[in-house]
CHARMM-style PDB file with segment names, atoms N, HN, CA, C and O in Angstrom:
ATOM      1  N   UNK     1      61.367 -85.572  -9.622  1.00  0.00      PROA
ATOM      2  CA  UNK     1      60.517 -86.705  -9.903  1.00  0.00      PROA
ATOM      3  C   UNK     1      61.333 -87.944 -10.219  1.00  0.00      PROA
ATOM      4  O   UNK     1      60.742 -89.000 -10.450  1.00  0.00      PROA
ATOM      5  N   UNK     2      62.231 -87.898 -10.235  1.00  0.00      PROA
ATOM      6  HN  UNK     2      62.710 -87.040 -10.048  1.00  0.00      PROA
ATOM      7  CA  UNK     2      63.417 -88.726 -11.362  1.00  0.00      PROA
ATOM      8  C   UNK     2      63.573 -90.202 -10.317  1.00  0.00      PROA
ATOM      9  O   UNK     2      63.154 -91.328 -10.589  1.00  0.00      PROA
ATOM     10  N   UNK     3      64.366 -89.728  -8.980  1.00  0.00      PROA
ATOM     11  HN  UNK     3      64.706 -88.814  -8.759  1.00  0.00      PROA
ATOM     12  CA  UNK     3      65.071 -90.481  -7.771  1.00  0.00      PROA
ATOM     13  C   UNK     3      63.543 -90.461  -7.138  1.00  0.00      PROA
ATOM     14  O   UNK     3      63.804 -91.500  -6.532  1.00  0.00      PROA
ATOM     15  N   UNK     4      62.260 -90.209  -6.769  1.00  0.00      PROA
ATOM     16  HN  UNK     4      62.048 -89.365  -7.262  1.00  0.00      PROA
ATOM     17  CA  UNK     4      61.455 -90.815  -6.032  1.00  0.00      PROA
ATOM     18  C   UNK     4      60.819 -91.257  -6.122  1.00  0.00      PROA
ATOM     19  O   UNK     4      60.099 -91.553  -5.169  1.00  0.00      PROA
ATOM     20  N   UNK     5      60.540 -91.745  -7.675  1.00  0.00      PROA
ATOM     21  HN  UNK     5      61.126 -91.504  -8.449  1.00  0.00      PROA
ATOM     22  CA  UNK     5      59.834 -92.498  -8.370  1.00  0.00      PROA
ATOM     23  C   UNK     5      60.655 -94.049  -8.338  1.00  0.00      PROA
ATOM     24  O   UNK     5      60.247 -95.187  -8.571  1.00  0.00      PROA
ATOM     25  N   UNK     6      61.523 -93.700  -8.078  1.00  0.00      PROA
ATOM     26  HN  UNK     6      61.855 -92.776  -7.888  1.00  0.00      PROA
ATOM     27  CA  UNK     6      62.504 -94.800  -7.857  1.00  0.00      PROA
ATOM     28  C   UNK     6      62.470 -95.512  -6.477  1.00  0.00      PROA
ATOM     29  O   UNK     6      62.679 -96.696  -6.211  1.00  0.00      PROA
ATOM     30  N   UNK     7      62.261 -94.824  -5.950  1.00  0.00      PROA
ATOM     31  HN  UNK     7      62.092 -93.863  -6.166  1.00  0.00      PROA
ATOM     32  CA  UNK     7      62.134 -95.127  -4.531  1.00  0.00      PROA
ATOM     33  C   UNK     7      60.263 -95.889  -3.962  1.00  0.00      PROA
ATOM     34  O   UNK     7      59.929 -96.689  -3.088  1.00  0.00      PROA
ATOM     35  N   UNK     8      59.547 -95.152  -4.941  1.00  0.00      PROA
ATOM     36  HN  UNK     8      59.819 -94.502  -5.651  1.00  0.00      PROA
ATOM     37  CA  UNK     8      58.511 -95.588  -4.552  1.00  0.00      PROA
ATOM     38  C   UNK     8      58.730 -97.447  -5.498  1.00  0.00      PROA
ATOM     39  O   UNK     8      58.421 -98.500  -4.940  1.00  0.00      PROA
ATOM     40  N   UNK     9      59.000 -97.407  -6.170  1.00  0.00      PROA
ATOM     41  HN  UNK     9      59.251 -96.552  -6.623  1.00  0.00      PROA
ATOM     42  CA  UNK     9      58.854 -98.860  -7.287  1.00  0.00      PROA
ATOM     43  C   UNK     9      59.908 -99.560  -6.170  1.00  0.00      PROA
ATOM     44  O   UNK     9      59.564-100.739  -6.081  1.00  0.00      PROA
ATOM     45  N   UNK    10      60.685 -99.383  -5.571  1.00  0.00      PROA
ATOM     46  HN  UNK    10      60.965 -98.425  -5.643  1.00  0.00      PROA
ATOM     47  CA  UNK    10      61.767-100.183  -4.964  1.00  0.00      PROA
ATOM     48  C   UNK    10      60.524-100.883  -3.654  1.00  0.00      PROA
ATOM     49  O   UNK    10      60.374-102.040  -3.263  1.00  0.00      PROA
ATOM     50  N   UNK    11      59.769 -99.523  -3.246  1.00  0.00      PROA
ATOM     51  HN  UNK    11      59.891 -98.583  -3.565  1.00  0.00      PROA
ATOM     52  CA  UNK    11      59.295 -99.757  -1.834  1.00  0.00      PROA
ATOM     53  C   UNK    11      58.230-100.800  -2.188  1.00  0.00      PROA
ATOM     54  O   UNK    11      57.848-101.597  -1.332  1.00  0.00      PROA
ATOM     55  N   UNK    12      57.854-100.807  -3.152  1.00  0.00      PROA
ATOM     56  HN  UNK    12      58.164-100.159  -3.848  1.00  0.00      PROA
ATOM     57  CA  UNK    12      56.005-101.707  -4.033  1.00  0.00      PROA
ATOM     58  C   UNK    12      57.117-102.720  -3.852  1.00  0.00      PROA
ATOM     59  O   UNK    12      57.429-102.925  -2.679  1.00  0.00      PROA
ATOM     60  N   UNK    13      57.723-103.339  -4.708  1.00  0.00      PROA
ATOM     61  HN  UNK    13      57.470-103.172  -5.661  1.00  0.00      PROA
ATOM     62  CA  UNK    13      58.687-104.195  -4.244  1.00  0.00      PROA
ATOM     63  C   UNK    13      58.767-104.946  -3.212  1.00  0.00      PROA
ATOM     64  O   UNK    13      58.164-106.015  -3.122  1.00  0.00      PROA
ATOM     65  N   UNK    14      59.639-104.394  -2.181  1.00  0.00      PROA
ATOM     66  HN  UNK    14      60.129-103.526  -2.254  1.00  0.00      PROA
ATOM     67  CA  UNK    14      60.087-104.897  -1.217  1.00  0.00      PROA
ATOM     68  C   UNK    14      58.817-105.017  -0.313  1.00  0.00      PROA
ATOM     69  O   UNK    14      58.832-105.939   0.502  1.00  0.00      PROA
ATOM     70  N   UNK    15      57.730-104.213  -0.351  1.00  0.00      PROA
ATOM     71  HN  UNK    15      57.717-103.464  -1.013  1.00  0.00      PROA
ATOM     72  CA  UNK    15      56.609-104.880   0.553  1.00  0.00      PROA
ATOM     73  C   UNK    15      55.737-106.011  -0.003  1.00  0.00      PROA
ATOM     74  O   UNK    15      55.228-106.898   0.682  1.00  0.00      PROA
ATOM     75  N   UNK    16      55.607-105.839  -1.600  1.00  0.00      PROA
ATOM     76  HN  UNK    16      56.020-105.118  -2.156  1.00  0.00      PROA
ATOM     77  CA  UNK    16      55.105-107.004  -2.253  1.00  0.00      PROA
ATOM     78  C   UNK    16      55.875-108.180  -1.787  1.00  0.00      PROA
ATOM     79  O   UNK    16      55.294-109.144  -1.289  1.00  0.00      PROA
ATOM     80  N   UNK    17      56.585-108.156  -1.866  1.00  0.00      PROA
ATOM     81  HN  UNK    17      57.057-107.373  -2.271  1.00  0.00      PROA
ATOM     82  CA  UNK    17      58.843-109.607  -2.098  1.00  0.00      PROA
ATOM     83  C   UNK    17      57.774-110.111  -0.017  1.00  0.00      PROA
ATOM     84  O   UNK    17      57.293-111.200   0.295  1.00  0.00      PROA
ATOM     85  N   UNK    18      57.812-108.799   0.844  1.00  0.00      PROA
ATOM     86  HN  UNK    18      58.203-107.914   0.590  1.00  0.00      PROA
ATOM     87  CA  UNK    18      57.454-109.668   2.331  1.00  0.00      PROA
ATOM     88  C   UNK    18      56.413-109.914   2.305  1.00  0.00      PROA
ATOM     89  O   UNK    18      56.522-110.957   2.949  1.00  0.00      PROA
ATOM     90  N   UNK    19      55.240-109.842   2.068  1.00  0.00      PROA
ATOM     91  HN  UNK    19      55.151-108.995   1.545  1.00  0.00      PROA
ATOM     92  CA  UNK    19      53.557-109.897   2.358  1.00  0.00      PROA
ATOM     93  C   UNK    19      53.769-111.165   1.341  1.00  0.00      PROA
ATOM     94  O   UNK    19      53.430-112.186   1.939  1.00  0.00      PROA
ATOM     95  N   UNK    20      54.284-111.500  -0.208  1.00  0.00      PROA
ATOM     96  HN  UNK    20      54.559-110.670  -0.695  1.00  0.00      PROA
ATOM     97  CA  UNK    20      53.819-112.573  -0.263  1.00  0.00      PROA
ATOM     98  C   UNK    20      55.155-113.683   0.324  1.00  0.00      PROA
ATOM     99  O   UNK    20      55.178-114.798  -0.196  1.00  0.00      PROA
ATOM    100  N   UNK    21      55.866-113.464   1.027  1.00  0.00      PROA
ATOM    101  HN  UNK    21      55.848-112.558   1.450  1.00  0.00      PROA
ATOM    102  CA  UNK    21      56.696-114.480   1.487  1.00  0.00      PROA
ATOM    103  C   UNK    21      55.796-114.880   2.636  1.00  0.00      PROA
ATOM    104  O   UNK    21      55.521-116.056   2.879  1.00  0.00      PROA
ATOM    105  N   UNK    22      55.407-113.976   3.245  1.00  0.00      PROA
ATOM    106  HN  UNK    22      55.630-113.021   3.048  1.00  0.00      PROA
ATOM    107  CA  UNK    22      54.781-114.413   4.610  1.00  0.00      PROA
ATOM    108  C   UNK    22      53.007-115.247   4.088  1.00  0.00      PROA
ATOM    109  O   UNK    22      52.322-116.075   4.688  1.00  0.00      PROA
ATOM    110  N   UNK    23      52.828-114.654   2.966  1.00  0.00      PROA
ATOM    111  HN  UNK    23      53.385-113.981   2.479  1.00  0.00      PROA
ATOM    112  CA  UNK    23      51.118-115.342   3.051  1.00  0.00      PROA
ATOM    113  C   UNK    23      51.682-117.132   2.680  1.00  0.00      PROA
ATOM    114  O   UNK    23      51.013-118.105   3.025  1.00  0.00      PROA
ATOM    115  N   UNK    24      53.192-117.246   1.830  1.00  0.00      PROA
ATOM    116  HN  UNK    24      53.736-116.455   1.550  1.00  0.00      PROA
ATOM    117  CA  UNK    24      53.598-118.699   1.167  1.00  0.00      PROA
ATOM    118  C   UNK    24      53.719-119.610   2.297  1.00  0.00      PROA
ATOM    119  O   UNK    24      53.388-120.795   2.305  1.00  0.00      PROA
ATOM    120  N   UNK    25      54.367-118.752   3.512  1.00  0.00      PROA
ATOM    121  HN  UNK    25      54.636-117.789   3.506  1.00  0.00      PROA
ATOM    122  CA  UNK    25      54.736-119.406   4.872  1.00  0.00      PROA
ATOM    123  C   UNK    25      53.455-119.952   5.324  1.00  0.00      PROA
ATOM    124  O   UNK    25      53.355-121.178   5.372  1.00  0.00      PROA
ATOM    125  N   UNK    26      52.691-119.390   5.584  1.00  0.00      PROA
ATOM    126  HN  UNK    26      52.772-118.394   5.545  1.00  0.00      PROA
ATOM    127  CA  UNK    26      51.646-119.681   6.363  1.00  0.00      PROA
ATOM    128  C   UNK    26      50.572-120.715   5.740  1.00  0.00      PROA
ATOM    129  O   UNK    26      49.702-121.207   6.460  1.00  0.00      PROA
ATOM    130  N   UNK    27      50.678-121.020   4.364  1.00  0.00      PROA
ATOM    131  HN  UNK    27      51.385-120.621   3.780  1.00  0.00      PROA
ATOM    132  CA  UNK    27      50.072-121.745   3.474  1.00  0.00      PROA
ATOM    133  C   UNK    27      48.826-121.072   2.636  1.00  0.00      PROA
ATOM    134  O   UNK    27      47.723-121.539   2.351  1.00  0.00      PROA
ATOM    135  N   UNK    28      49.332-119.989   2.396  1.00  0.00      PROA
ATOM    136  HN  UNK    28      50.228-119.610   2.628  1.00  0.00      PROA
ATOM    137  CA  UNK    28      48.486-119.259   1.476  1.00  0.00      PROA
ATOM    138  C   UNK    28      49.016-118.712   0.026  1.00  0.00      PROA
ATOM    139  O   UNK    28      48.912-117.533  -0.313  1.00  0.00      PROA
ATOM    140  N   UNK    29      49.473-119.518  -0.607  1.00  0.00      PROA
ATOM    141  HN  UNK    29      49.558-120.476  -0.332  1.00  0.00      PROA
ATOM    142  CA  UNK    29      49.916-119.436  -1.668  1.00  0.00      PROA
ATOM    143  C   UNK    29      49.652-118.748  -2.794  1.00  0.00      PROA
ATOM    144  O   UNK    29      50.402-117.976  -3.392  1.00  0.00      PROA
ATOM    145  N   UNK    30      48.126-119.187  -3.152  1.00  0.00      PROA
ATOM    146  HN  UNK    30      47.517-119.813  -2.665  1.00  0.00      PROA
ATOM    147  CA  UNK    30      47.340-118.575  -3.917  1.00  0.00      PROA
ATOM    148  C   UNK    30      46.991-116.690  -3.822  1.00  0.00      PROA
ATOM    149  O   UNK    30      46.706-115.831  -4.656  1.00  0.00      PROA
ATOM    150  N   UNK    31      47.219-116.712  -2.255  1.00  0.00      PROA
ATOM    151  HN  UNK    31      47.451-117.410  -1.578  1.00  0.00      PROA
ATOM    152  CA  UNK    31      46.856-115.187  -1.771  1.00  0.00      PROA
ATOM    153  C   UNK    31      48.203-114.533  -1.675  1.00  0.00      PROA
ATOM    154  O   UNK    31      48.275-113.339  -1.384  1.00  0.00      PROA
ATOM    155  N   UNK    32      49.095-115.132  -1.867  1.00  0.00      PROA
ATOM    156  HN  UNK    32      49.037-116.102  -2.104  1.00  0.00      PROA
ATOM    157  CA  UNK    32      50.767-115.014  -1.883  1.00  0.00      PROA
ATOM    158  C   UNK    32      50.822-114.444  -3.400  1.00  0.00      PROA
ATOM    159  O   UNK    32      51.051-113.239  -3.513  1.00  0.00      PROA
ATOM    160  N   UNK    33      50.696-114.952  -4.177  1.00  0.00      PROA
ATOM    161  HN  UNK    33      50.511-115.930  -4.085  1.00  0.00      PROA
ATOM    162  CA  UNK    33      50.809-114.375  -5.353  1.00  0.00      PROA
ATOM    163  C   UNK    33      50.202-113.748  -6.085  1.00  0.00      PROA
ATOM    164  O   UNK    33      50.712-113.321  -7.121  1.00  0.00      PROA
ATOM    165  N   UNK    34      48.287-113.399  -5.577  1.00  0.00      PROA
ATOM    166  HN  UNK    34      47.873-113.747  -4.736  1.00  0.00      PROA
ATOM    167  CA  UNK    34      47.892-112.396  -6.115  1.00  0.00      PROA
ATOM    168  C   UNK    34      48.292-111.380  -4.982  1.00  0.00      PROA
ATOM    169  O   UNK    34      47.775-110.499  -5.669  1.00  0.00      PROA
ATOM    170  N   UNK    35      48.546-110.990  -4.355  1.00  0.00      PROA
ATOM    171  HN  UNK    35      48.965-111.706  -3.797  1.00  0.00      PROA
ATOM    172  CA  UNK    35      48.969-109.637  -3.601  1.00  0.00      PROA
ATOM    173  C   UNK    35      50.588-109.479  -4.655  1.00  0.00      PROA
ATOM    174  O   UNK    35      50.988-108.314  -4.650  1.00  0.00      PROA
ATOM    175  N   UNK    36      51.321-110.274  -5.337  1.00  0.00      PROA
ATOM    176  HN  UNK    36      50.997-111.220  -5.342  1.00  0.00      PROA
ATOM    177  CA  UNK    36      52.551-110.095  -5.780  1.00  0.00      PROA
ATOM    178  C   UNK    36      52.453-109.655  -7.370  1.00  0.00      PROA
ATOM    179  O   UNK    36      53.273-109.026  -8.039  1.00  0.00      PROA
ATOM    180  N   UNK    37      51.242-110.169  -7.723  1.00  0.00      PROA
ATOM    181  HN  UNK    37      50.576-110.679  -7.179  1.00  0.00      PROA
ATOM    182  CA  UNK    37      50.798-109.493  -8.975  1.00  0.00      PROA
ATOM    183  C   UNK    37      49.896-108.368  -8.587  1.00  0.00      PROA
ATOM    184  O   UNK    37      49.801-107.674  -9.600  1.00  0.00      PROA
ATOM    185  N   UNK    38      49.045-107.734  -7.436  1.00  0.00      PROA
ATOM    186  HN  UNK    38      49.122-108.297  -6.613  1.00  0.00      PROA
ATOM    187  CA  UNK    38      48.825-106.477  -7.398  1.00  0.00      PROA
ATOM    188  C   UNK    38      49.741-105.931  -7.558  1.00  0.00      PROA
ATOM    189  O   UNK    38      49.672-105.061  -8.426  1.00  0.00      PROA
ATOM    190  N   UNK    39      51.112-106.118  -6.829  1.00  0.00      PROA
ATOM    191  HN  UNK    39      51.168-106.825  -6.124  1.00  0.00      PROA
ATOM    192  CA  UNK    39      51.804-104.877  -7.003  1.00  0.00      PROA
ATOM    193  C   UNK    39      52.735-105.184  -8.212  1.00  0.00      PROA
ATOM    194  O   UNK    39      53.927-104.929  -8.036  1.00  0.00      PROA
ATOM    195  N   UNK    40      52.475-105.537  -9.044  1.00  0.00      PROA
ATOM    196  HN  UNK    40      51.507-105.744  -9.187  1.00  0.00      PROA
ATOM    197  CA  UNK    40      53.262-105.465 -10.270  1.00  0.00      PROA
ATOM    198  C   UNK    40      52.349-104.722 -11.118  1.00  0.00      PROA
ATOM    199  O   UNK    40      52.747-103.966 -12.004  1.00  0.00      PROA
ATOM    200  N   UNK    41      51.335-104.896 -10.900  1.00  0.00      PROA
ATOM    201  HN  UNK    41      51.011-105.510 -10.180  1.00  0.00      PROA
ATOM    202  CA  UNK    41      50.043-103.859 -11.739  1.00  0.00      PROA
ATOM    203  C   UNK    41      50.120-102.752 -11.519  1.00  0.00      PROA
ATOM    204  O   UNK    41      50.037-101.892 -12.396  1.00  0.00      PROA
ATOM    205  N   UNK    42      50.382-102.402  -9.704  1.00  0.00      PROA
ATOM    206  HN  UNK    42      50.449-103.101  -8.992  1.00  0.00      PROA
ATOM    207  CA  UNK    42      50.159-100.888  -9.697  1.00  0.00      PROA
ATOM    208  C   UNK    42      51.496-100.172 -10.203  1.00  0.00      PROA
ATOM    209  O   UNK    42      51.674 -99.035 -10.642  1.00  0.00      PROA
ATOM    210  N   UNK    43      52.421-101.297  -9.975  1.00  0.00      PROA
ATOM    211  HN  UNK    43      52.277-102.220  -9.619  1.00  0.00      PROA
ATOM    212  CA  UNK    43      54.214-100.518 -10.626  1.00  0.00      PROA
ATOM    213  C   UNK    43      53.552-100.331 -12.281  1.00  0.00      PROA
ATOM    214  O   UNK    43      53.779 -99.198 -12.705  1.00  0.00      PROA
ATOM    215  N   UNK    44      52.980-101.000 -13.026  1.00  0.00      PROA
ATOM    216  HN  UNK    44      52.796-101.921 -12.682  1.00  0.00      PROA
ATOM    217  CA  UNK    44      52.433-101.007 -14.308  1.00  0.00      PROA
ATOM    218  C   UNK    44      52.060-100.185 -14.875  1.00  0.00      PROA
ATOM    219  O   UNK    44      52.319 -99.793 -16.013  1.00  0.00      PROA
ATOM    220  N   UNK    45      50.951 -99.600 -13.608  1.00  0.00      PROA
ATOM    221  HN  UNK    45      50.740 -99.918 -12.684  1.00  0.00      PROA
ATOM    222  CA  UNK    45      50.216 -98.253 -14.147  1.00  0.00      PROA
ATOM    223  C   UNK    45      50.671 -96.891 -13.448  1.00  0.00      PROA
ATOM    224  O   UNK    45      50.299 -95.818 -13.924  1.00  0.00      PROA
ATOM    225  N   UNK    46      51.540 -96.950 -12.228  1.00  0.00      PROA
ATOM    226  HN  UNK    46      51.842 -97.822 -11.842  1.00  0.00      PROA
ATOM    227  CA  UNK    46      52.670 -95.972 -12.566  1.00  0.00      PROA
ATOM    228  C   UNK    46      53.458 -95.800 -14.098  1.00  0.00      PROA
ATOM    229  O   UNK    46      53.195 -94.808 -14.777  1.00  0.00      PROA
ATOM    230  N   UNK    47      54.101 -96.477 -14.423  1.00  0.00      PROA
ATOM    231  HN  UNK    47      54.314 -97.284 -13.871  1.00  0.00      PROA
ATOM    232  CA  UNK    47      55.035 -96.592 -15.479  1.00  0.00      PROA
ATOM    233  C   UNK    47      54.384 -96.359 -16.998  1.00  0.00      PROA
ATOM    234  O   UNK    47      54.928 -95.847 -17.976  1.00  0.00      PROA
ATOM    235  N   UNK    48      52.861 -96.977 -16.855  1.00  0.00      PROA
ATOM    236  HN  UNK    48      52.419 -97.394 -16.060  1.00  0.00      PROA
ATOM    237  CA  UNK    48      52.345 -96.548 -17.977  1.00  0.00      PROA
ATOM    238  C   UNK    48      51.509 -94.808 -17.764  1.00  0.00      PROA
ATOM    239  O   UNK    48      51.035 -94.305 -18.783  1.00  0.00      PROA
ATOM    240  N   UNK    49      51.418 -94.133 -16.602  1.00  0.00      PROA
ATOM    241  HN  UNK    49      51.803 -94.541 -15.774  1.00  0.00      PROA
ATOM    242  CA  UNK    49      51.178 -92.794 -16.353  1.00  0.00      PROA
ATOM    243  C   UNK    49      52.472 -92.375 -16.761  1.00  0.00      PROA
ATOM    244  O   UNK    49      52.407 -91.799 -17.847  1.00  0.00      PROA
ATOM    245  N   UNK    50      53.671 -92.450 -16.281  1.00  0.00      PROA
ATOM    246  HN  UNK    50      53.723 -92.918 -15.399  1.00  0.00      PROA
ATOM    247  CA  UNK    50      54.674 -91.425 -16.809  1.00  0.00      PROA
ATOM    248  C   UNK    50      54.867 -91.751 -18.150  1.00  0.00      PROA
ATOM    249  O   UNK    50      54.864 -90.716 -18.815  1.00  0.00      PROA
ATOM    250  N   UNK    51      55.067 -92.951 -18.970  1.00  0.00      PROA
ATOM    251  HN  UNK    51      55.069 -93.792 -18.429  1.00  0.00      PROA
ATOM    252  CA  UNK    51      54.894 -92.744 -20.307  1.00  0.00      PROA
ATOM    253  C   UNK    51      53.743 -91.778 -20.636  1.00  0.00      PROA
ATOM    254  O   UNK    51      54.188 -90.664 -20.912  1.00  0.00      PROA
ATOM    255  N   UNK    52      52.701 -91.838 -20.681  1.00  0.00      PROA
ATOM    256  HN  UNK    52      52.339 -92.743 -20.456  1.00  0.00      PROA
ATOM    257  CA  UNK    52      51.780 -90.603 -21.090  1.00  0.00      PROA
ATOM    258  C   UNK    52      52.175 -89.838 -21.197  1.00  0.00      PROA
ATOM    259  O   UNK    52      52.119 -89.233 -22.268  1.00  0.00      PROA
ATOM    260  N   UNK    53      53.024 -89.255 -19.817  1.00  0.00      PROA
ATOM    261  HN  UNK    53      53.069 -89.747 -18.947  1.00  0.00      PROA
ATOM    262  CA  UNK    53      53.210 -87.391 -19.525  1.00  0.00      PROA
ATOM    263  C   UNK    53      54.581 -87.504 -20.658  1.00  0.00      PROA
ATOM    264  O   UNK    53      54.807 -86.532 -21.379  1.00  0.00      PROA
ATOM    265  N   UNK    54      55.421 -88.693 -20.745  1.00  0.00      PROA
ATOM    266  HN  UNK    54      55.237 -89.482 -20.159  1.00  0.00      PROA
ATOM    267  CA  UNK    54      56.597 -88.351 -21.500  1.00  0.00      PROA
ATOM    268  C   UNK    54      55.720 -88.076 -23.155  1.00  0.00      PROA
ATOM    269  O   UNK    54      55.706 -86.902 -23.526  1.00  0.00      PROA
ATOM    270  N   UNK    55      55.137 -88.960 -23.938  1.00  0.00      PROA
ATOM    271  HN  UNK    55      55.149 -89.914 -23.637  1.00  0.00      PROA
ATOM    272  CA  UNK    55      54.073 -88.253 -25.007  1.00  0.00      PROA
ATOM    273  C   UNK    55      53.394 -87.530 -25.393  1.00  0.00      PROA
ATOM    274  O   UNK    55      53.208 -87.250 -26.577  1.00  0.00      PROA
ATOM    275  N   UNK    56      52.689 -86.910 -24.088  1.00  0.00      PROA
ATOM    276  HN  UNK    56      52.840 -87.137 -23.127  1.00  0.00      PROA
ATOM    277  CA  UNK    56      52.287 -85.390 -24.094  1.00  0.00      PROA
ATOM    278  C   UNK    56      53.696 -84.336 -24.169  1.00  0.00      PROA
ATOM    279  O   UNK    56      53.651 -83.400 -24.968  1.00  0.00      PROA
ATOM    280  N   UNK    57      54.829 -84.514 -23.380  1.00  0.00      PROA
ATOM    281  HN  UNK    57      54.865 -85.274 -22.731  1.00  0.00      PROA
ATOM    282  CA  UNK    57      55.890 -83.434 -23.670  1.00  0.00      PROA
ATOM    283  C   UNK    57      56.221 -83.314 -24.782  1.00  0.00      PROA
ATOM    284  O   UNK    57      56.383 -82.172 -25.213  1.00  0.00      PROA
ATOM    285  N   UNK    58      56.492 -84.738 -25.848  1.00  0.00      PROA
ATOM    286  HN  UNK    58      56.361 -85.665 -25.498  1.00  0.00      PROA
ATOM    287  CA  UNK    58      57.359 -84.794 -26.873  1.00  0.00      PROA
ATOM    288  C   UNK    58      56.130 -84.308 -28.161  1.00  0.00      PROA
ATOM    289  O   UNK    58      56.472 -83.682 -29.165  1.00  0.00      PROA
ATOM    290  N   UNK    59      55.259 -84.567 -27.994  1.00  0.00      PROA
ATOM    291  HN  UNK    59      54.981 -85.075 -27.179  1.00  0.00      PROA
ATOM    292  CA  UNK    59      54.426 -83.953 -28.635  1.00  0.00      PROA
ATOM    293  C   UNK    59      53.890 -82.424 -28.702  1.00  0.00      PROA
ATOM    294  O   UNK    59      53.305 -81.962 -29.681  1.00  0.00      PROA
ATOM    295  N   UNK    60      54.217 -81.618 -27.361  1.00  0.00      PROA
ATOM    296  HN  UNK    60      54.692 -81.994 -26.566  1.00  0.00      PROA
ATOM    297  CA  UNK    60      53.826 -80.815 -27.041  1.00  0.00      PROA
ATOM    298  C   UNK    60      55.175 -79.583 -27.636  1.00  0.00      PROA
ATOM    299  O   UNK    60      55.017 -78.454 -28.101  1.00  0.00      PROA
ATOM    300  N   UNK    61      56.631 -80.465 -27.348  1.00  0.00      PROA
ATOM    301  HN  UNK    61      56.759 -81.382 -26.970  1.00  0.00      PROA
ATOM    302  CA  UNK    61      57.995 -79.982 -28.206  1.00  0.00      PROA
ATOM    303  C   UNK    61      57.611 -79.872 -29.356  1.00  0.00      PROA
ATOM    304  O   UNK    61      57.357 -78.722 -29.715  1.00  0.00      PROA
ATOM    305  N   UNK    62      57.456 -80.782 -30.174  1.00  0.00      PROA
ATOM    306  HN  UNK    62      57.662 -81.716 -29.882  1.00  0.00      PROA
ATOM    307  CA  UNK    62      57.165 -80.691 -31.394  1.00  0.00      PROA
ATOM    308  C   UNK    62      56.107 -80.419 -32.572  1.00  0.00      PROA
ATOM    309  O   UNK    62      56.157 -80.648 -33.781  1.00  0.00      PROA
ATOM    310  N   UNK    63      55.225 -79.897 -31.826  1.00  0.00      PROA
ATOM    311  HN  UNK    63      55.185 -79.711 -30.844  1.00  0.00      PROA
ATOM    312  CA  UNK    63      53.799 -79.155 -31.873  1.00  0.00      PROA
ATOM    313  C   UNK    63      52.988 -80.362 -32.783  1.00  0.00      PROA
ATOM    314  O   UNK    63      52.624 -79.928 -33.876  1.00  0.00      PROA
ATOM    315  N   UNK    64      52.690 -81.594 -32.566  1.00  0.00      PROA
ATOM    316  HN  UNK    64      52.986 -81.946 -31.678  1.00  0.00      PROA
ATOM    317  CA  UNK    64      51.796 -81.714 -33.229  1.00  0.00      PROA
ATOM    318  C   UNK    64      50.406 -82.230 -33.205  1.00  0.00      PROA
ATOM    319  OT1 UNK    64      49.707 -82.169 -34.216  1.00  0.00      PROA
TER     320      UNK     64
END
């Protein structure tokens, strides 16, 4: 889980970084940067799902 979780946040990235370069080109600015804040949300709520599972383990170690 470690390296493809990595890989997926790189890929949200780099397709967010072209879709809104190309909507800025074309004069869509506004639609340029909410597609660049979708994908900072969905990297968001990845990152806030594996925190969970890391709080359920450490809790689950330490029985309480």
């Amino acid at each position: 889980m470690g390296v493809e979780i990595i890989f997926k946040i790189a890929a949200i990235g780099i397709l967010t970084a072209i879709i809104g370069q190309i909507l800025k080109q074309t004069g869509k600015d506004e639609i340029g940067t909410l597609a660049t804040l979708a994908g900072l949300i969905l990297v968001l709520v990845m990152i806030l799902n594996m925190l969970g599972d890391l709080f359920t383990t450490v809790k689950t170690i330490f029985n309480f």
